[in-house]
C-alpha positions in Angstrom: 43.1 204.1 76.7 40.8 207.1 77.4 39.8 207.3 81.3 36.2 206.3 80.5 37.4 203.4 78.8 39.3 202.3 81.9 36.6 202.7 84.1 34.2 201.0 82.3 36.9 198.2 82.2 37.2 198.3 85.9 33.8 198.3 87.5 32.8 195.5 88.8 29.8 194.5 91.4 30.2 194.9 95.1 28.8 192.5 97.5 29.9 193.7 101.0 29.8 197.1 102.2 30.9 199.7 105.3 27.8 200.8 106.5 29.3 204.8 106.1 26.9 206.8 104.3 27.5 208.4 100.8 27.3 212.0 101.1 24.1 213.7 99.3 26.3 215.6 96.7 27.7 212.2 95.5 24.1 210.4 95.4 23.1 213.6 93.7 26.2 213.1 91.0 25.4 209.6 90.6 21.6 210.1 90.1 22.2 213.0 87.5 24.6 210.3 85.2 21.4 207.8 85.3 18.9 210.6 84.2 21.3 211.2 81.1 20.9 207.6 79.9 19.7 206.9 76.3 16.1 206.3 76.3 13.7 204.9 73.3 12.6 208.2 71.5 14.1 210.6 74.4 11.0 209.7 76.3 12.6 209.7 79.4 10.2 207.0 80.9 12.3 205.9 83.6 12.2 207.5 87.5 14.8 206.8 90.2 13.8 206.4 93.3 17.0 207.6 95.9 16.6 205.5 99.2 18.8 206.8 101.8 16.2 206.5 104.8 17.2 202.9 106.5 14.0 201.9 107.6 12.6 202.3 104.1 16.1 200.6 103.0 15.3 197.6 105.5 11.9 197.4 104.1 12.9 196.8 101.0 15.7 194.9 101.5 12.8 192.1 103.5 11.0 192.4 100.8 13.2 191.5 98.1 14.9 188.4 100.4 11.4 187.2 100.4 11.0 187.1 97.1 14.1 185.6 96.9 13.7 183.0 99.5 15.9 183.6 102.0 16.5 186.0 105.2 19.7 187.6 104.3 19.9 190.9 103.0 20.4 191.0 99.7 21.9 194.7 99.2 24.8 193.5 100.8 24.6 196.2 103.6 25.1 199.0 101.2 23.1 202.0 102.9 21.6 203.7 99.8 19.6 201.7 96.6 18.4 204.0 93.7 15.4 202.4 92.5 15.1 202.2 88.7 11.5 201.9 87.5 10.0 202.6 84.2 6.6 203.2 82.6 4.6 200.3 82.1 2.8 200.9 79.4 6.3 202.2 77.1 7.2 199.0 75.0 11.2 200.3 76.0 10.6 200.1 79.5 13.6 197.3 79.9 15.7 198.8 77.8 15.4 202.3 78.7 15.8 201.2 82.7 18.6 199.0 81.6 20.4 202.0 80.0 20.2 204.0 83.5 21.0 201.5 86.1 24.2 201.1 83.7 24.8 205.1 83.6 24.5 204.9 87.4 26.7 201.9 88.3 29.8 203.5 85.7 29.2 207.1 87.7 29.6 205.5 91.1 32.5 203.6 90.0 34.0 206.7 88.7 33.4 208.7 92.1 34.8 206.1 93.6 31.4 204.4 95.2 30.7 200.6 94.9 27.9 199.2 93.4 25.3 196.4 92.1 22.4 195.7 90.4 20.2 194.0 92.6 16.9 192.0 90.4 13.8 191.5 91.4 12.3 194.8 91.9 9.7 194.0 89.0 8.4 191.9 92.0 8.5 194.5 94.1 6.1 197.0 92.7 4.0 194.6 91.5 2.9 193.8 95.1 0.9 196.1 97.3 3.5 197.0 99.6 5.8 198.1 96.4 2.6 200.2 95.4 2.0 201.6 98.5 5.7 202.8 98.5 4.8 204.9 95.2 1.4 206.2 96.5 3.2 207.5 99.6 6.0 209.3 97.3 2.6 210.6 95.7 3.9 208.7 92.2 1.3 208.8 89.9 1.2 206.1 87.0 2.2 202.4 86.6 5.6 201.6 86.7 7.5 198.5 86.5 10.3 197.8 88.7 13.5 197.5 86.5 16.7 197.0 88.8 17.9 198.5 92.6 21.4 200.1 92.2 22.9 199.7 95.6 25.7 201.8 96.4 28.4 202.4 99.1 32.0 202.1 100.0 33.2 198.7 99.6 34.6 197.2 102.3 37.9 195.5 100.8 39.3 195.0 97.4 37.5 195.4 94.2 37.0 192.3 92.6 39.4 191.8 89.1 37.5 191.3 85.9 37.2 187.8 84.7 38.9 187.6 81.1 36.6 188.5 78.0 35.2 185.1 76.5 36.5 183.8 73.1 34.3 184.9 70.2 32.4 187.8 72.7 32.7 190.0 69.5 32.0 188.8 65.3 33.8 190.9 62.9 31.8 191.9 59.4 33.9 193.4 56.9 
């Protein structure tokens, strides 16, 4: 099987992290897979947003437990999230987004970083602090928050893939 294969094979989600910070060069790998992703008419309409700075990281991480409901952190104490948000007004927003926060997850994996995507970031930017956020970065347009891709080293053992479902794939011939 050819390496990519494998790897896309053996990702898998990490929910707890050593708080050691990736090194730039490896954020800078990772964030050059996700700008390669497919997009709807090579309109490129997604940005990515590379948090490294932990009180910004904190901020968000408050944020998006309140939206969740709860007071734990949901990045799981990884210490950098690449925000993935797309233009609002292109009808592939989703789908272009989707496309990179995959690209990004399978490049960390492959440099040997954890990661996850983390939801609600739709939420996010929808509410003023999420906006302020943008207008401080001096990011002009409307954007829809499409997925945080927190990433790290994982503290302890990747977790094994579940088996494939029956019928996952339909055959026409």
């Amino acid at each position: 099987m050819s390496e990519l294969l494998e790897k896309m094979k053996t990702r898998r989600s990490v929910r707890k992290y050593k708080p050691d910070m990736v090194p730039k060069e490896i954020i800078d790998k990772i964030v050059t897979a996700g700008t390669y992703a497919a997009t709807g008419m090579n309109k490129q309409s997604p940005i990515i947003i590379a948090v490294t700075n932990k009180e910004l990281r904190d901020k968000l991480s408050k944020l998006n437990a309140e939206i969740m409901g709860t007071n734990s952190d949901p990045f799981y104490g990884a210490p950098v999230v690449l925000i993935v948000l797309a233009d609002k007004n292109w009808v592939n927003r989703v789908y272009d987004g989707s496309l990179v926060m995959g690209n990004l997850m399978l490049a960390a994996h492959d440099l040997g970083i954890g990661s996850c995507w983390i939801h609600r970031a739709k939420e996010e930017f929808e509410r003023p602090e999420g906006k302020a956020i943008l207008e401080y970065l001096g990011i002009e347009g409307e954007y829809q928050g499409i997925g945080h891709c927190i990433l790290g080293y994982a503290e302890g053992e990747l977790p094994k893939a579940s088996p494939r479902k029956e019928n996952y794939v339909y055959y026409i011939e």
